[in-house]
C-alpha positions in Angstrom: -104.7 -40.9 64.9 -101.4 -39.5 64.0 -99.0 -41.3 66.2 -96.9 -41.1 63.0 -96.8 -37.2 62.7 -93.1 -35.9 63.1 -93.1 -33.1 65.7 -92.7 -29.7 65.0 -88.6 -29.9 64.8 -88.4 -32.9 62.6 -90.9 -31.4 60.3 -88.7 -28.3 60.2 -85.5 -30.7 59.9 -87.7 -32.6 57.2 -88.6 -29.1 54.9 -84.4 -28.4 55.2 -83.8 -31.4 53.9 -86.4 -31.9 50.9 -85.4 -28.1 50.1 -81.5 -28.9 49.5 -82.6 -31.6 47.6 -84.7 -29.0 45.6 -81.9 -26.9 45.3 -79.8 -29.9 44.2 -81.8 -31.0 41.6 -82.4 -27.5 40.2 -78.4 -27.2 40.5 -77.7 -30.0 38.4 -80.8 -30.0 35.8 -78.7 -26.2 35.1 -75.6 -27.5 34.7 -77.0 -30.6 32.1 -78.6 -27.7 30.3 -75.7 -25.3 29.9 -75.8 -25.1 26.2 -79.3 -24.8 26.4 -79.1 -21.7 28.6 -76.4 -20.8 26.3 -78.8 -21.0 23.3 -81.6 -18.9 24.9 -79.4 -16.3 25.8 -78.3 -16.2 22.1 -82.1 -16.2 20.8 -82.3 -13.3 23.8 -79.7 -11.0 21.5 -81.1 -11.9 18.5 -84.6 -10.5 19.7 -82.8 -7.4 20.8 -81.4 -6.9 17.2 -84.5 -7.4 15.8 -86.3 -4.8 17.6 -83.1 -2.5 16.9 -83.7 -3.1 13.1 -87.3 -2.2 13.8 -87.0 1.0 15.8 -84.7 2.1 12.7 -87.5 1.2 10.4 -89.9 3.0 12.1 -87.6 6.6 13.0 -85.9 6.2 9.3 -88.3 4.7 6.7 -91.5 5.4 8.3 -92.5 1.9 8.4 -96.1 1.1 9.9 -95.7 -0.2 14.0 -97.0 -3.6 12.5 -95.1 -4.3 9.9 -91.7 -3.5 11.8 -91.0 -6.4 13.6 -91.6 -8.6 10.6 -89.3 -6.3 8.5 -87.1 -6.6 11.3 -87.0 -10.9 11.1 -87.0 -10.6 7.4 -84.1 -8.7 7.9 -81.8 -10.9 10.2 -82.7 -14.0 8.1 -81.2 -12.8 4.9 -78.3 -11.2 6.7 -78.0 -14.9 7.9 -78.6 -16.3 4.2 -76.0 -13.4 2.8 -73.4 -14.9 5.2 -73.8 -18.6 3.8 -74.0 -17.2 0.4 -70.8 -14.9 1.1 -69.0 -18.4 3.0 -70.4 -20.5 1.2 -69.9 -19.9 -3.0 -68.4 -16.3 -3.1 -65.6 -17.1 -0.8 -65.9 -21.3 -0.8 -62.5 -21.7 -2.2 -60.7 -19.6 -0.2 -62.5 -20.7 2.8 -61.8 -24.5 1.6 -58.3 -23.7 1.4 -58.2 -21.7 4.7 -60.0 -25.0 7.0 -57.0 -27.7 4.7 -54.4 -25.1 5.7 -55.3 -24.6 9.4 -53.8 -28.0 11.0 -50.8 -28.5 9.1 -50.2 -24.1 9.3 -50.6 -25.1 13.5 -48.4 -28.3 13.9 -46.0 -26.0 11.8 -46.3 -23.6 14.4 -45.9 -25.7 17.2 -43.3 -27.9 15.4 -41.1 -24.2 15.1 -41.9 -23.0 18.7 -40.7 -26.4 20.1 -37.7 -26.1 18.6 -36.7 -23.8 22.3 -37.5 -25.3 25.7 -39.6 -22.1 26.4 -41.4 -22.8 23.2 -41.4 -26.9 23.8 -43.1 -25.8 27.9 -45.7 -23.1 26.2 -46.6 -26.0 23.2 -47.5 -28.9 26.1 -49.2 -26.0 28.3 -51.4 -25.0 25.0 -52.2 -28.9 24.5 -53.2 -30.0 28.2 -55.1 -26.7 28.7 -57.1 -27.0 25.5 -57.3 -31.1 25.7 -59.4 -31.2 29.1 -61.8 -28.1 28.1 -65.2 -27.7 27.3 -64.3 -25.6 24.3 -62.0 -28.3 22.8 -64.9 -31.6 23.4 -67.5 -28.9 21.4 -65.3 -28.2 18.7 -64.8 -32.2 18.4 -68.0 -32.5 18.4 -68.2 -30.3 15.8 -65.4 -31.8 13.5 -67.5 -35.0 13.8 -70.6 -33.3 12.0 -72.4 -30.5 11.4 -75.9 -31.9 12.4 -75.2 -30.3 16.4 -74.5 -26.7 14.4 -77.0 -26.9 12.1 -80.1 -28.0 14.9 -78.2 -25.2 17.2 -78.8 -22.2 14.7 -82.2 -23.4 13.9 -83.1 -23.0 17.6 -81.3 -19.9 17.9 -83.4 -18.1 15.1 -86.3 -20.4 16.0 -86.1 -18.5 19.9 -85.1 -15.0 18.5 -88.2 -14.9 16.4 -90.5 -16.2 19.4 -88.8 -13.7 22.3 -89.0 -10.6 19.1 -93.2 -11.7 18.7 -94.0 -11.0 21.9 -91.4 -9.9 24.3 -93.2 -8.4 27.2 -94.8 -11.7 27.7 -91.6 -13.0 28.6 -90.8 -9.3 31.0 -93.6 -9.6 32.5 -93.2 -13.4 33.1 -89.7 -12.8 34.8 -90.8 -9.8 37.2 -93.5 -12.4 38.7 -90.8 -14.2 40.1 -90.2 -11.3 41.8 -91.6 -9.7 45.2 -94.4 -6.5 44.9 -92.2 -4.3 47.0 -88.7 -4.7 44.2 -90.6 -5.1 41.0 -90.1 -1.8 40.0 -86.7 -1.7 40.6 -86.2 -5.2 38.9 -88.3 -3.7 35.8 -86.1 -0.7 35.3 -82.6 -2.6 36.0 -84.1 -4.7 32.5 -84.7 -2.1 30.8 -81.2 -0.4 31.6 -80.2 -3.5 30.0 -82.1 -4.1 26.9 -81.2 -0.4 25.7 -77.4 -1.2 27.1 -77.0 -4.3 24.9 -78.7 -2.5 22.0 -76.1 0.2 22.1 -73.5 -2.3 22.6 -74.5 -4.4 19.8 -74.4 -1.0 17.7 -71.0 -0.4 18.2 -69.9 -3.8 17.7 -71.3 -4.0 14.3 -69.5 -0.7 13.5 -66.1 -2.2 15.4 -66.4 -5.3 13.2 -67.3 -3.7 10.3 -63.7 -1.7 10.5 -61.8 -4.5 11.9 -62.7 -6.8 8.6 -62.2 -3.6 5.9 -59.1 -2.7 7.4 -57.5 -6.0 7.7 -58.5 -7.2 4.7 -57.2 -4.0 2.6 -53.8 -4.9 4.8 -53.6 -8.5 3.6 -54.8 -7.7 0.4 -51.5 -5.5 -0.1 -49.4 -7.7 1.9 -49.8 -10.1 -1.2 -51.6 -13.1 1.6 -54.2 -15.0 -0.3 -57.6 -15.4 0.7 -57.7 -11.7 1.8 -61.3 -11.2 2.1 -61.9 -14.8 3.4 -59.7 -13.5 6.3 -61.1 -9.8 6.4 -64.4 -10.9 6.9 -63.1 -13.9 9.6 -61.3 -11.3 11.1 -64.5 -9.1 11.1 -66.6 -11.8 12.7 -64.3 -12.5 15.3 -63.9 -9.0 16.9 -67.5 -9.8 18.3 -65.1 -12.0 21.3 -62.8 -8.9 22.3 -59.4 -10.4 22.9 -59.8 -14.0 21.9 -61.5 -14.0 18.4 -58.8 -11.3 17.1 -56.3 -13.5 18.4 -57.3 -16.0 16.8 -58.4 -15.0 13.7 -54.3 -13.8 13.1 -53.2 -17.3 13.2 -54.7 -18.8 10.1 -53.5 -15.2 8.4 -49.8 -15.7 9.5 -49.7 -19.0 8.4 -51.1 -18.5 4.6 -48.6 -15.0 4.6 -45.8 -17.9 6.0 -46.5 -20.1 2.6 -46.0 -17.2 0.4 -42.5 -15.9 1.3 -41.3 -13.2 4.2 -42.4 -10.8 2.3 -46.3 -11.4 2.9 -45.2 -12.6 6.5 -44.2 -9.1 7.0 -46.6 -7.7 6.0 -49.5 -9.9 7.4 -47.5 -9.3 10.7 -47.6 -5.7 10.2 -51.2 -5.3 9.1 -52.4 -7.0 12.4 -50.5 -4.7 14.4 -51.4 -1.3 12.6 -55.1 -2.3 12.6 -54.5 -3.7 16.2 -52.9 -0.3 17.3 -55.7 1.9 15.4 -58.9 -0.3 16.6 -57.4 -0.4 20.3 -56.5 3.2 20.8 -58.9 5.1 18.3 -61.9 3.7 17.2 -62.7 1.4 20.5 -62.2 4.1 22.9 -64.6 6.4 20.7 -67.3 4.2 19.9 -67.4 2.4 23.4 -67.3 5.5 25.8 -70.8 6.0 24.4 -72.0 2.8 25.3 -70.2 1.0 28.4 -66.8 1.0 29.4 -65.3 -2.5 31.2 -62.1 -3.0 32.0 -60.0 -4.6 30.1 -58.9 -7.5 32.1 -61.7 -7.8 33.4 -63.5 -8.0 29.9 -60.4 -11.0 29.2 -60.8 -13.0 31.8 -64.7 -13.2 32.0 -64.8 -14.1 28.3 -62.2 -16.8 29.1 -63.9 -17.8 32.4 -67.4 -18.3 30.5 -66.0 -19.6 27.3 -64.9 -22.9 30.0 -68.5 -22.9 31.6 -70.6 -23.0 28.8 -68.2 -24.1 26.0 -67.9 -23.0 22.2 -71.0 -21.3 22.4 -70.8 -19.5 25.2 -67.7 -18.4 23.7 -69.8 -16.6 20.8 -71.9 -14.8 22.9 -69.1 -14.3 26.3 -68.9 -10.4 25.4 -72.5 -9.9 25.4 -73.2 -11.9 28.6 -70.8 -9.9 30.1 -72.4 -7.0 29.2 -75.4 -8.2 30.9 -73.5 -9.3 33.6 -72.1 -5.6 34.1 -75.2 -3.8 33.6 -76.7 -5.6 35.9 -74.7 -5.0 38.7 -74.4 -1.6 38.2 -78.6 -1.2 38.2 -78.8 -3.7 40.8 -75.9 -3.5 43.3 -74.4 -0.5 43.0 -77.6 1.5 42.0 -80.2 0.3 43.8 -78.8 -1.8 47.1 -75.5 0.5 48.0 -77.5 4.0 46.6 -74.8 5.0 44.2 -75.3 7.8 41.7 -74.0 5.7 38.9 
């Protein structure tokens, strides 16, 4: 007997229903693992470096197909353990006296900026903007203890290593999801992207690279102590276009500030040369080879998924939206409209 059995609509009404409650719970197990996503997407990049590092083992040093991954991993990890060393004991005091500087070198700032009502309005927008966002409840978190960065990095070199192993385990995985019929236009939008963010990541070591020599020759001359402490921070940060730069000139102005108006000057001065030469010159160049977004386009996105995903997903905003961009292009533009992009 199935005097019970819904009829054919209610069974259609009931499948509706169970599948937005699918899509619900898919929805909100995404958004509880943000930093999560965040993370994989990090280990992601760092398997695409590690194959970089291997293809340049095997076209330059010859070095057997087996033996390159590993050379690659052995690679990142002590470009990982030069960095601690360099923060760490080479640059520990100047870094020590950077992080004691920072709040009091910001409350001074904000102390001298209120001082005009435009000032006092820009101070209170700063404040509430950065109280209520992701970014700002990370970076508490953060200030608290180090344990959440510590197990973070772990994960994210733990995932690198795994996605460099094997990564066509994983491509193959993802194009299952998709159907027969736009697999092969799924497999070649990946691959547009995986040699895309290797190029990209390319130029951004030799942008980085530049931005940190130049400005800390600059500071260096300017007379602002803790110049390569704040060359190599001002390195780091050009890998978030806009933001990192931007921030990265605050703790400088502030040390040039303690010294006189004479470092002030000049710290004020370097930032704008190197500014001017990095934006105009050696961008352009090294970019047009690679991918070319729009500027404000490239500002707001970082901004837009620095408040999604938070301090982390500030780190890695510029490379997501690479992905992002590529993407599209393969996808949208290329494959579903039939432009000859």
């Amino acid at each position: 007997m199935n005097r019970l059995r819904p009829d054919a609509e209610d069974a259609r009404f009931l499948r509706r229903v169970v599948l937005l409650i699918l899509i619900g719970a898919v929805a909100v197990a995404l958004y509880r693992a943000l930093n999560l996503l965040i993370l994989a997407f990090g280990s992601m990049l760092g398997a695409t470096v590690i194959h970089a590092l291997a293809d340049i083992y095997g076209r330059r040093l010859r070095v057997p197909e087996r033996a390159r991954v590993p050379a690659g991993m052995v690679t990142v990890l002590a470009s990982v353990g030069f960095l601690v060393w360099l923060f760490g004991y080479q640059f520990g005091s100047q870094v020590n006296a950077l992080v004691l500087a920072l709040p009091g070198l910001l409350s001074d700032l904000a102390a001298w900026m209120s001082h005009s009502p435009v000032g006092a309005r820009i101070v209170e927008a700063v404040e509430a903007a950065f109280a209520g966002s992701r970014i700002a409840q990370d970076i508490g978190g953060l200030v608290q203890g180090s344990g959440e960065l510590l197990l973070n990095c772990i994960l994210l070199l733990a995932g690198a290593m795994f996605f460099a192993a094997d990564p066509g385990i994983y491509r193959r995985g993802a194009l299952l999801l998709v159907p027969r019929s736009k697999r092969d236009a799924f497999a070649d939008a990946l691959d547009d992207t995986a040699e895309t963010l290797r190029l990209w990541l390319r130029a951004q070591i030799i942008l980085m690279t530049s931005m940190g020599v130049l400005i800390g020759l600059g500071l260096w001359i300017s007379g602002v102590p803790s110049a390569a402490a704040l060359g190599l921070l001002a390195g780091l940060s050009e890998f978030i276009p806009y933001v990192g730069p931007t921030a990265a000139m605050i703790p400088a102005l502030g040390l040039g500030a303690t010294q006189g108006t004479g470092p002030l000057i000049g710290a004020l001065v370097t930032y704008a040369v190197v500014r001017l030469l990095q934006t105009n010159f050696i961008t352009p160049f090294v970019q047009a080879r690679v991918i070319a977004i729009p500027p404000a386009i490239t500002l707001f996105a970082i901004i837009a998924i620095g408040m999604v995903f938070g301090l982390f997903g500030l780190f890695f905003s510029a490379a997501l939206l690479v992905v992002i961009f590529t993407l599209i292009r393969s996808l949208y533009l290329r494959e579903t409209l039939g432009e000859d992009v």
